[in-house]
C-alpha positions in Angstrom: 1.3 37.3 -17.4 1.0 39.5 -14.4 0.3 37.8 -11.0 0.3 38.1 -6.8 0.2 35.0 -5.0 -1.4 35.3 -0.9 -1.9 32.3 1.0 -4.7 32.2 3.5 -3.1 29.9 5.4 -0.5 27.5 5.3 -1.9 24.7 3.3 -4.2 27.5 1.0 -2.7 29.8 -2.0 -4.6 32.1 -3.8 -3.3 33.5 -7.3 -4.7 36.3 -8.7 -3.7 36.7 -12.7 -4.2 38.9 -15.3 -3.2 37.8 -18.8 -1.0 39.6 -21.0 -2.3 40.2 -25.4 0.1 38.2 -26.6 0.2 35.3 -24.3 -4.3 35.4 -25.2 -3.1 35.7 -28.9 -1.0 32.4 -28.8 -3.4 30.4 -27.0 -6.3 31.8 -29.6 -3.9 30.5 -32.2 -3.2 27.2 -30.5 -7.0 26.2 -29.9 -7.8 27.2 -34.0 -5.3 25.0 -35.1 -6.4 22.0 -33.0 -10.4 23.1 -34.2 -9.3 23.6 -38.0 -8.4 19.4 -37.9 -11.7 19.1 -37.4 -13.3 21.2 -39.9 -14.8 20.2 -43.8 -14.8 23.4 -46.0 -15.0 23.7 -49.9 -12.1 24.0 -51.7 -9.5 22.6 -49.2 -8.9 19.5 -48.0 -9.4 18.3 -44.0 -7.1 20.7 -41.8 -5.7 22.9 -44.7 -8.4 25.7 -44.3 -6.5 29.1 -43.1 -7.3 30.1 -39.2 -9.0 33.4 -40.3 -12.0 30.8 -42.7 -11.7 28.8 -39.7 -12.7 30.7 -37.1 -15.8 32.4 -38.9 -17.0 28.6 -39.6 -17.1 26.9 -36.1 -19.2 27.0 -33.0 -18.4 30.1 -31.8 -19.3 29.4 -28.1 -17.2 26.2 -27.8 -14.6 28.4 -29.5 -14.8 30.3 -26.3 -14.6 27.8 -23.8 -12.2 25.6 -25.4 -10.0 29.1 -25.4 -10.9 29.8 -21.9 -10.2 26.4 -20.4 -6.7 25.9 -22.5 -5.7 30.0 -20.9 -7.3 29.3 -17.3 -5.1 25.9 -17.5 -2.1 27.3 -19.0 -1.7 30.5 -17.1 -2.7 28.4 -13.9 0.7 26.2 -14.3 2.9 28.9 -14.9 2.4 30.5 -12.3 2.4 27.5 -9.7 5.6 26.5 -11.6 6.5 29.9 -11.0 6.0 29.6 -7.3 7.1 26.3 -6.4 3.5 25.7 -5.4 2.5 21.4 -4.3 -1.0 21.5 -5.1 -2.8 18.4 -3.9 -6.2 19.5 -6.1 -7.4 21.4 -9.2 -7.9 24.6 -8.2 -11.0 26.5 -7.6 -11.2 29.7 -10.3 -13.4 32.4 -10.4 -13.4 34.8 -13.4 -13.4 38.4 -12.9 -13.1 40.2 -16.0 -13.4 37.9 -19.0 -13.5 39.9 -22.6 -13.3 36.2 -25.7 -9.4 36.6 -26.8 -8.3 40.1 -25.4 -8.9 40.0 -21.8 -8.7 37.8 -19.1 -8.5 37.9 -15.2 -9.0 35.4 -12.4 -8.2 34.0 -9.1 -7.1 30.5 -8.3 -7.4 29.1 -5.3 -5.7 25.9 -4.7 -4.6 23.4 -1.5 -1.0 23.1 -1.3 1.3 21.2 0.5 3.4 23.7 3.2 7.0 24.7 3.2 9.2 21.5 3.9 11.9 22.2 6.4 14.1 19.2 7.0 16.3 18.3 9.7 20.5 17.8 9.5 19.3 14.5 7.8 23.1 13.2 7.2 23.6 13.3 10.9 20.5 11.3 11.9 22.0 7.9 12.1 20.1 5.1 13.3 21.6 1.6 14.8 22.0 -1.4 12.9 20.6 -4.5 14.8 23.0 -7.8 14.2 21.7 -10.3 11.9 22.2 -13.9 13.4 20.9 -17.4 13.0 20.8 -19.6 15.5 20.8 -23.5 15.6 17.5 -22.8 17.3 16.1 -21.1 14.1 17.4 -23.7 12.2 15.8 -26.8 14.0 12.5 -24.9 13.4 12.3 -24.9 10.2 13.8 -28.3 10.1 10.5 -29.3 12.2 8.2 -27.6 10.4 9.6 -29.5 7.3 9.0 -32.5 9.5 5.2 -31.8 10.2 4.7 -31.2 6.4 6.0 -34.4 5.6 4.8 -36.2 8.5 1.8 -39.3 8.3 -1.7 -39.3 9.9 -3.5 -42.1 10.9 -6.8 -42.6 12.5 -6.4 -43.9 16.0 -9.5 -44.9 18.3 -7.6 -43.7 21.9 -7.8 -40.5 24.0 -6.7 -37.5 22.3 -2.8 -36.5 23.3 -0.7 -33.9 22.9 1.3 -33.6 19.4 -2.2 -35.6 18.3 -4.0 -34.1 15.1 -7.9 -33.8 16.1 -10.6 -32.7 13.6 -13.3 -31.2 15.5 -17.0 -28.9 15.2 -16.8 -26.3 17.6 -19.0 -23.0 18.1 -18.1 -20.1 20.8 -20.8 -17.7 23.0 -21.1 -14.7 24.5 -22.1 -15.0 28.3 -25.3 -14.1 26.8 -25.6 -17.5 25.5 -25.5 -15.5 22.1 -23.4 -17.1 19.3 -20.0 -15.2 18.3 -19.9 -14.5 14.3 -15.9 -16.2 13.0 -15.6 -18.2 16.3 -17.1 -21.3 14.7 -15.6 -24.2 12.6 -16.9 -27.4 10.8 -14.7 -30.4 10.7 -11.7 -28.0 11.6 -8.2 -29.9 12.1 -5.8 -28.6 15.2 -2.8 -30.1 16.2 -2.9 -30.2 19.9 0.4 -28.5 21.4 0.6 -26.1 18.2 -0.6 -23.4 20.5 -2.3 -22.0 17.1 -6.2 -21.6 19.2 -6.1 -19.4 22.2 -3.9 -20.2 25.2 -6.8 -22.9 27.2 -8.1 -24.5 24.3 -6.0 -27.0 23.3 -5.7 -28.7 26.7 -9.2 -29.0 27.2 -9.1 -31.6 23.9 -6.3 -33.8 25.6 -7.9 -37.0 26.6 -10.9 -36.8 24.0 -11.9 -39.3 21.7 -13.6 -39.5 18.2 -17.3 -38.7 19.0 -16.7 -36.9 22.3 -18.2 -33.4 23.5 -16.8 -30.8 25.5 -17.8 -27.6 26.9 -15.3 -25.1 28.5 -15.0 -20.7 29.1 -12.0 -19.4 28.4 -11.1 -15.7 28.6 -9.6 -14.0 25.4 -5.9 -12.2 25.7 -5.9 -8.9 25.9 -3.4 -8.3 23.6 -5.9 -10.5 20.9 -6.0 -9.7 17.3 -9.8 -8.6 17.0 -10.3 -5.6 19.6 -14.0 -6.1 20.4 -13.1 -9.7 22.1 -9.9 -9.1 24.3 -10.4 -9.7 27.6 -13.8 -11.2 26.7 -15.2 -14.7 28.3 -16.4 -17.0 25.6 -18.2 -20.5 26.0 -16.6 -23.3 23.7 -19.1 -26.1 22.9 -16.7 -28.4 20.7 -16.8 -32.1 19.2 -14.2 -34.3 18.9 -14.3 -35.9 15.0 -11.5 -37.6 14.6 -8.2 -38.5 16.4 -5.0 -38.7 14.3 -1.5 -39.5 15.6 1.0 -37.7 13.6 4.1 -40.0 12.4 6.8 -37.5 11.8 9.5 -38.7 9.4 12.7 -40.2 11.2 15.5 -36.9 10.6 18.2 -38.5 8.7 20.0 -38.5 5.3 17.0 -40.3 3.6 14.8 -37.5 4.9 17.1 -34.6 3.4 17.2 -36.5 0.3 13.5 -36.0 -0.6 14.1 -32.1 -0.1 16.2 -31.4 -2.5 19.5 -31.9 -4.0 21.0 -32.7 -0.7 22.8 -36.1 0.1 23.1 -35.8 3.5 21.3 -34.0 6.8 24.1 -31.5 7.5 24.0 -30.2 3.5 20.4 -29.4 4.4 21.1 -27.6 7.6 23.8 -25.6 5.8 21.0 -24.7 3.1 18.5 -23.9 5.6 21.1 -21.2 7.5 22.2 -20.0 4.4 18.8 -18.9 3.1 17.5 -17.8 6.2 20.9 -15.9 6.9 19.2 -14.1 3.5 16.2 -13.4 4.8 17.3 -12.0 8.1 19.9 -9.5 6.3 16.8 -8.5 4.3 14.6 -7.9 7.0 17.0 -6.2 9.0 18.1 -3.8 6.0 14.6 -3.2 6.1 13.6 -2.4 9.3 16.6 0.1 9.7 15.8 1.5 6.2 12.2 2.2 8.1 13.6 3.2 11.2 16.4 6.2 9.6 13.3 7.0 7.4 11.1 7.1 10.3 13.5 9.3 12.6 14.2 11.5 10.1 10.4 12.0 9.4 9.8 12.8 13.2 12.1 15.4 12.6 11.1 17.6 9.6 8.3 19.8 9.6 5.6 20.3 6.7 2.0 21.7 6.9 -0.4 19.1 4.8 -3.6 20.2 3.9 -7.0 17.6 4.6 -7.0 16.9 1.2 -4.3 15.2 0.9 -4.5 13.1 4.0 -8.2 11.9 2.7 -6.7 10.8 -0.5 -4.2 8.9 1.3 -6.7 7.1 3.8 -9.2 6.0 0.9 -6.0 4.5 -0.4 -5.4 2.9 2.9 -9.3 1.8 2.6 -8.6 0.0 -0.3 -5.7 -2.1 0.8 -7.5 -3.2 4.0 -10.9 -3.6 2.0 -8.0 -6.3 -0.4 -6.4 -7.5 2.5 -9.7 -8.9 4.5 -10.7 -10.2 1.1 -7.4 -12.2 1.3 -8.2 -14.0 5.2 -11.7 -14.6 4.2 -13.5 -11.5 5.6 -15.4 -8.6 4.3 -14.4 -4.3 5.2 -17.6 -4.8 6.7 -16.9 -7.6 9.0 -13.5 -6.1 10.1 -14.7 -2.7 11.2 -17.8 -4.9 13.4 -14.9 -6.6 14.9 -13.1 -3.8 15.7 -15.9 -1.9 17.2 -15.9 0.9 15.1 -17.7 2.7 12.3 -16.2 3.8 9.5 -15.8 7.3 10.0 -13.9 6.7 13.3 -11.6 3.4 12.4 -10.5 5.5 9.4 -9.7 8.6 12.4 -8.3 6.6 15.0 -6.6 3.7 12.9 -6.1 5.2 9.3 -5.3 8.6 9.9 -2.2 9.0 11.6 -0.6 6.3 8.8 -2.0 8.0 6.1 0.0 11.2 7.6 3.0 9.2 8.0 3.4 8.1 4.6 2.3 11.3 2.8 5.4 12.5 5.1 7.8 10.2 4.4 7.1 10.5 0.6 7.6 14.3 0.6 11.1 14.0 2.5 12.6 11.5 0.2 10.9 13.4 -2.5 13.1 16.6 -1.2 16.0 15.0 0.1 16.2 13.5 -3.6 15.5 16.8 -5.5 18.6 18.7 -2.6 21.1 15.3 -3.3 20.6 15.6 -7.0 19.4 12.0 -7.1 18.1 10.6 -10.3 16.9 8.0 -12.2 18.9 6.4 -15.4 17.1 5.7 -18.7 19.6 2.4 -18.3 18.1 1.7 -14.7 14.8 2.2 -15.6 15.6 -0.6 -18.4 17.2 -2.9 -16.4 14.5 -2.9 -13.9 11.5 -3.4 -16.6 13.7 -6.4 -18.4 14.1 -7.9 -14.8 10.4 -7.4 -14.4 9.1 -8.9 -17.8 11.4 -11.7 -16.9 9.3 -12.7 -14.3 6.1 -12.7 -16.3 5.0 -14.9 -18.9 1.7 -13.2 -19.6 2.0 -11.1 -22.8 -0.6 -9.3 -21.1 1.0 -8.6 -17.7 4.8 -7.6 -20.0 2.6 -5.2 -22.0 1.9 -3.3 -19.4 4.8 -2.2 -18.2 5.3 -0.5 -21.1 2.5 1.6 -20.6 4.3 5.0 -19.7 2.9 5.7 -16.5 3.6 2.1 -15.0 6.9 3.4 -16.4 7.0 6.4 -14.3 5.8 4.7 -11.3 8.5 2.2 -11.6 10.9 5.0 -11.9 9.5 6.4 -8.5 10.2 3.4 -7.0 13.6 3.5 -8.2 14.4 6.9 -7.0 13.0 6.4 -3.5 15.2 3.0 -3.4 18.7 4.9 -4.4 17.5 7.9 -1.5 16.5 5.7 0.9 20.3 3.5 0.1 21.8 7.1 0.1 20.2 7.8 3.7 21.8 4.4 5.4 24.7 4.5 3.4 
């Protein structure tokens, strides 16, 4: 095979081939014995019929473009093998001089990711922040165990604060026009939770069951759905029910119905211990991020649009899962962000979409330049840990499937370069 390779641009390369006899002869040879399975003749049985009977019996034009497709593929390969070449796409071929089985020539044109040029990576090292529980933390949780536990009964007084109330309540515009997801039916809020926004909940101290209330309040700016910061909205609310919440007296009895603890103080000690666990995790995490992040800002690496698209439709998908999860549609989100789709994928997809392409590309090259690998024995351990946690036949058969296996591996290999970066 003879080829030149040009590149348009950065993110474009354009091969131009020309196929050598013998490398024609061998993929003639290789497409007649995958035809002559397929072919009945008298006198010898299903596959046994020589190549030269073989090839005077079949189609003669898918003949052709069988041969054709396996040379454009295989010619194609080696020479982006050749090259080094990331292509993102299949390329786009066009034939110039095409004689069946003795000639061939063609351009490829392809998408390709850009030369990666990484910055002193070892040297980029990023603080550690300190991991610490504080008696603080641990009381929380304590008091949330408290609230789950805790007993509600109906009471016929004013609502007060620490009170459970179960209310209907509907918000407006100033337009008198009612807000879509700012309603609730028979909804119960602990006053003092802070859980509505800051205003609400104070307005409901003093009510009783059967009471009605009507109050504005003005939305944070900082609030989760963009299209109502900073917006006033008119509550009409009533009052259900009012429920005082008995929370359990904190004592040894109490930390006996937790667990295996006797007394108060073992469950404390539980509670720091596990969330000492978590915080290690999370901060092993966000400085994993962070190094990953800095060294990310430092690297340079031409993408083509291709390959950003890709990413944000993947991107679409796990927000399209995620709203399904809190109960709201794709559609509803990108009405309550304000935008269409064209222009929340640009201003709110896009720039992650980069960002995670990039990352995967540098630990992708830092592990190829560190000579990081994957074990067949890791690789085991990790799917025996995994069908340990399944108990649908189902669910374990699938990670067998090879390219759950390979994916898995992936995740592997960017786990031991991402250790080997914060090491």
């Amino acid at each position: 095979m003879k080829f030149t390779i040009t590149h348009p641009n950065e993110t474009s390369a354009q091969l131009h081939i020309t196929a050598e006899q013998h490398e024609l002869d061998k993929y003639k040879k290789q497409v007649l014995g995958r035809m002559q399975q397929q072919v009945k003749m008298a006198g010898f049985r299903k596959g046994t019929a020589p190549l030269e009977l073989v090839e005077k019996q079949i189609d003669q034009n898918a003949y052709q473009q069988e041969f054709l497709d396996e040379a454009l593929s295989s010619l194609y390969s080696a020479a982006a093998r050749s090259e080094k070449l990331r292509p993102v796409q299949s390329p786009q071929v066009t034939i110039l001089k095409f004689v069946p089985f003795t000639s061939l020539e063609f351009e490829a044109t392809v998408p390709v990711i850009g030369k990666i040029t990484l910055p002193d990576y070892k040297k980029i090292k990023v603080a550690k922040k300190e991991s610490k529980v504080t008696a603080a933390d641990v009381d929380e949780v304590i008091q949330n165990l408290r609230t789950r536990a805790s007993v509600k009964n109906d009471v016929t007084r004013a609502a007060k604060d620490s009170d459970q109330v179960w209310i209907d309540f509907e918000g407006f515009d100033q337009k008198g026009k009612a807000i879509e997801r700012a309603d609730g039916k028979d909804y119960p809020l602990v006053l003092g939770s802070g859980t509505f926004i800051p205003g609400f909940e104070p307005e409901l101290v003093g009510k009783k069951a059967g009471d009605t209330t009507e109050f504005t309040l003005t939305f944070p700016k900082n609030y989760g759905v963009k299209t109502m910061q900073g917006q006033k909205v008119t509550f009409k609310v009533k009052v259900n029910k009012v429920q005082e919440v008995a929370l359990p007296k904190l004592d040894d009895a109490f930390a006996t119905t937790l667990g295996p603890f006797k007394t108060l103080d073992q469950l404390k000690t539980d509670i720091k211990t596990q969330l000492a666990l978590d915080k290690d995790n999370e901060v092993r995490r966000d400085h994993e991020a962070a190094t990953l992040q800095a060294i990310v800002a430092k690297t340079k690496v031409a993408l083509p649009q291709e390959i950003i698209d890709e990413q944000i439709q993947m991107l679409v998908s796990e927000v399209r899962q995620n709203a399904v999860q809190r109960g709201q549609t794709y559609e509803e989100l990108l009405k309550a962000e304000g935008k269409t789709e064209d222009q929340y994928k640009k201003d709110v997809l896009e720039q992650e979409a980069i960002d995670r392409v990039q990352a995967g590309l540098v630990l992708s090259e830092i592990a190829t330049i560190e000579k990081i690998t994957v074990e067949a024995s890791e690789l085991d351990e990790r799917l025996n840990a995994l069908k340990a946690q399944y108990r649908d036949e189902k669910m374990r058969a699938e990670l067998d499937n090879p390219d759950n296996q390979r994916e898995i591996a992936q995740r592997i290999l960017t786990e031991k370069t991402i250790k080997f970066l914060t090491k």
